[in-house]
C-alpha positions in Angstrom: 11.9 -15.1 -25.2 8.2 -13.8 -26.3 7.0 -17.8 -26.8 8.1 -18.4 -22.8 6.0 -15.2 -21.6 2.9 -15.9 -23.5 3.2 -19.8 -21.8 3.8 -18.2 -18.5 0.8 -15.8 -19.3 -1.4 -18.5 -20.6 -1.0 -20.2 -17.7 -1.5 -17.7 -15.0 -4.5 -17.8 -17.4 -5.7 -21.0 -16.3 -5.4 -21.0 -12.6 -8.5 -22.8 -10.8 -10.2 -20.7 -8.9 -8.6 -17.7 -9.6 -10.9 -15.4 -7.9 -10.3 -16.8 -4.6 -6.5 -16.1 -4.1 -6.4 -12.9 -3.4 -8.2 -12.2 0.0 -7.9 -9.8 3.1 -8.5 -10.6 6.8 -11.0 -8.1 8.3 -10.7 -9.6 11.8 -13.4 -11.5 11.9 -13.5 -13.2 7.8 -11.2 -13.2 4.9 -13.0 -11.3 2.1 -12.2 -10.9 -1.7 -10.1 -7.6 -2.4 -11.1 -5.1 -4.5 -7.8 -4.0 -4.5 -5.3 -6.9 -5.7 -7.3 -8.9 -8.6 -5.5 -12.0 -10.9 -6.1 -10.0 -14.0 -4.8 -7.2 -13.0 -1.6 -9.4 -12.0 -1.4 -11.2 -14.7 -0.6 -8.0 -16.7 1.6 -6.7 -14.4 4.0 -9.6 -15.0 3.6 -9.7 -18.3 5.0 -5.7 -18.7 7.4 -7.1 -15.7 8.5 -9.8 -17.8 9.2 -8.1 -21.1 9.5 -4.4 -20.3 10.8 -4.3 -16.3 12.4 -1.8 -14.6 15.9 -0.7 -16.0 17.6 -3.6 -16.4 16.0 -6.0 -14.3 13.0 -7.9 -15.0 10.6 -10.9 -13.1 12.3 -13.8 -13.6 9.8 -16.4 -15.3 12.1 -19.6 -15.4 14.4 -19.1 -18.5 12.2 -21.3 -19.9 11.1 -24.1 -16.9 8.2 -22.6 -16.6 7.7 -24.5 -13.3 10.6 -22.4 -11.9 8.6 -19.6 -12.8 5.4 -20.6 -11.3 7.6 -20.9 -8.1 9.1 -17.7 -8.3 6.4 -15.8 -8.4 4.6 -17.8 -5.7 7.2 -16.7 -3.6 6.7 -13.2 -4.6 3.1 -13.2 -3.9 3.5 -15.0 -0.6 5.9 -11.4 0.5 3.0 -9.6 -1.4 0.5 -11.3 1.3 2.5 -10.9 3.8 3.2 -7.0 3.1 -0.5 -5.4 1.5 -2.6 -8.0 0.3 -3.9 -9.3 3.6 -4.8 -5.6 4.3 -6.3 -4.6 0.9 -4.0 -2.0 1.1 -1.5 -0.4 -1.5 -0.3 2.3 0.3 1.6 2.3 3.5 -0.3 1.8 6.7 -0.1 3.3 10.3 1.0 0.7 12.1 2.0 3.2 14.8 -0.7 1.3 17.7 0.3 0.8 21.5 3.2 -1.9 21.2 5.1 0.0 18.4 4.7 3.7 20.5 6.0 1.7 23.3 9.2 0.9 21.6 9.8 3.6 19.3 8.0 6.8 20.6 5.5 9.2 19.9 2.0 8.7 19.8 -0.7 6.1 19.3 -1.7 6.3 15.7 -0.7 9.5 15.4 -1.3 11.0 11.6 2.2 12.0 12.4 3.5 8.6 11.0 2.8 9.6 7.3 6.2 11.5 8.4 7.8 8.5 9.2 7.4 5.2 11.6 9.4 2.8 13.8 12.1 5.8 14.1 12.4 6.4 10.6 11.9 10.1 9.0 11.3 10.1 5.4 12.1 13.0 4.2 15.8 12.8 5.7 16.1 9.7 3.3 19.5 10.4 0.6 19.7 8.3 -2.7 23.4 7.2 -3.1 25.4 9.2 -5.8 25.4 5.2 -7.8 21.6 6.0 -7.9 21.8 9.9 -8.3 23.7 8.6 -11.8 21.3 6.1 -13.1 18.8 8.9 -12.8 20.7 11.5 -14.8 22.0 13.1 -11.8 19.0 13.0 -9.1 17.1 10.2 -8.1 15.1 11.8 -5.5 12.2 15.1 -5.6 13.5 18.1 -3.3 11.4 17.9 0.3 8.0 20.2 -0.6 6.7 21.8 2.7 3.6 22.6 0.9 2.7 18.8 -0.1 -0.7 18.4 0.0 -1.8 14.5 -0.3 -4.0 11.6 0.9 -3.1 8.1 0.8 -5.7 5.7 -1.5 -6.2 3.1 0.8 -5.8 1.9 4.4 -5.9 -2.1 6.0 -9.0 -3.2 6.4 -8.6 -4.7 9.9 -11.5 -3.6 12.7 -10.3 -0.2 13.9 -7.7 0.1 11.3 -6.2 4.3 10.9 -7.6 6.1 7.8 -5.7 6.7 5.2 -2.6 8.3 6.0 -1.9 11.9 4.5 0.5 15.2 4.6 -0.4 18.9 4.8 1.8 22.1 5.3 1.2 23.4 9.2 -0.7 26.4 7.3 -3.7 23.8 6.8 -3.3 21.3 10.0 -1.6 23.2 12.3 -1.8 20.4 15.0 -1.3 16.7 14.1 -4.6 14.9 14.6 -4.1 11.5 16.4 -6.8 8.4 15.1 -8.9 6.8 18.0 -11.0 4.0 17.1 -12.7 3.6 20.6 -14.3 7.2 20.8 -16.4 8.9 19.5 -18.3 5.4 18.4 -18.7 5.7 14.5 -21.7 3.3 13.9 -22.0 0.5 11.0 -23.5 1.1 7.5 -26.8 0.3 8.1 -27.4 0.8 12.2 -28.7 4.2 13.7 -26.0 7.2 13.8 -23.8 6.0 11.3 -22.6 8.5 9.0 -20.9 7.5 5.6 -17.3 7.9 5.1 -15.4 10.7 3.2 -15.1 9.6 -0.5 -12.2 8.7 -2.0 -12.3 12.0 -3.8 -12.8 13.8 -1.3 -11.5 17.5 -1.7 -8.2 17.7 0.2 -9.8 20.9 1.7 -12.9 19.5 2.8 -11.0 16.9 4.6 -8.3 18.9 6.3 -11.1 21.0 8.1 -12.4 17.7 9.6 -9.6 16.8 10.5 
């Protein structure tokens, strides 16, 4: 019912210290993300709540709005546990030395936008159950000429840039990430230069790369 979601929102509303919960570990502190916010949240479960996806929608107690509350504590404890701790949306390449070990290829190879831990995404098939509920396909046909750059990346000390894909045509070799060398200095000490932009041209970047 409308009445339980505004309760639920109004108190999501009201949390103490609000602007505290969301935080990601750089290594060395846990820092406010600029990512994950409580507002932005909060409207997110509203539209969750009321509008959803298909048929299913967050579950905000059937009106014990203490079940709710739980409910979606749990879900932001899997959200931690997933992105938030990283300040990250998009997927990360978590492709270092004890993964490679295991699964193969190459130490934070840019490679792994491709796929990770033995996976290969683009060889991914939606079942015909999901094919139907999408009018027939569920999936986009593979584009060899995708050209894309992932928003964000963890935050950890010598985390991977963001991960990305580009037709051989562009990168003919896959670049591999190596945090040790060359040193990229701090903001603020001698040699360091600033980061590509978040806007970078896609162009611009593939040259450096």
């Amino acid at each position: 019912a409308s009445e339980d979601v505004e309760a639920f929102v109004q108190a999501l509303k009201q949390a103490s210290d609000s602007d505290n919960i969301f935080k990601y570990n750089t290594g060395t502190q846990w820092l406010p993300s600029d990512v994950y916010t409580w507002p932005d949240m909060i409207t997110a479960v509203k539209i969750m709540a009321t509008q959803g996806v298909g048929s299913d929608k967050f579950w905000i107690g059937a009106g014990t709005l203490k079940y709710g509350l739980v409910n979606l504590a749990a879900f932001l404890a899997q959200c931690m546990q997933e992105t938030i701790q990283y300040n990250a949306c998009d997927e990360n390449n978590w492709s270092d030395k004890d993964v490679v070990s295991k699964a193969g290829g190459s130490v934070y190879s840019s490679t792994s936008a491709c796929g990770q831990l033995k996976q290969s995404y683009q060889d991914y098939k939606c079942s015909a159950d999901e094919d139907e509920l999408a009018d027939g396909k569920m999936a986009c046909d593979v584009d060899p000429h995708m050209e894309k750059r992932a928003t964000t990346h963890a935050g950890w000390y010598g985390a991977p840039a963001p991960l990305f894909c580009a037709p051989k045509s562009k990168v003919p070799q896959a670049p591999r990430w190596d945090y040790k060398s060359p040193w990229c200095a701090p903001a603020g000490n001698y040699g360091h230069t600033p980061p590509f932009s978040d806007d970078v041209p896609l162009d611009t970047y593939f040259e450096y790369v």
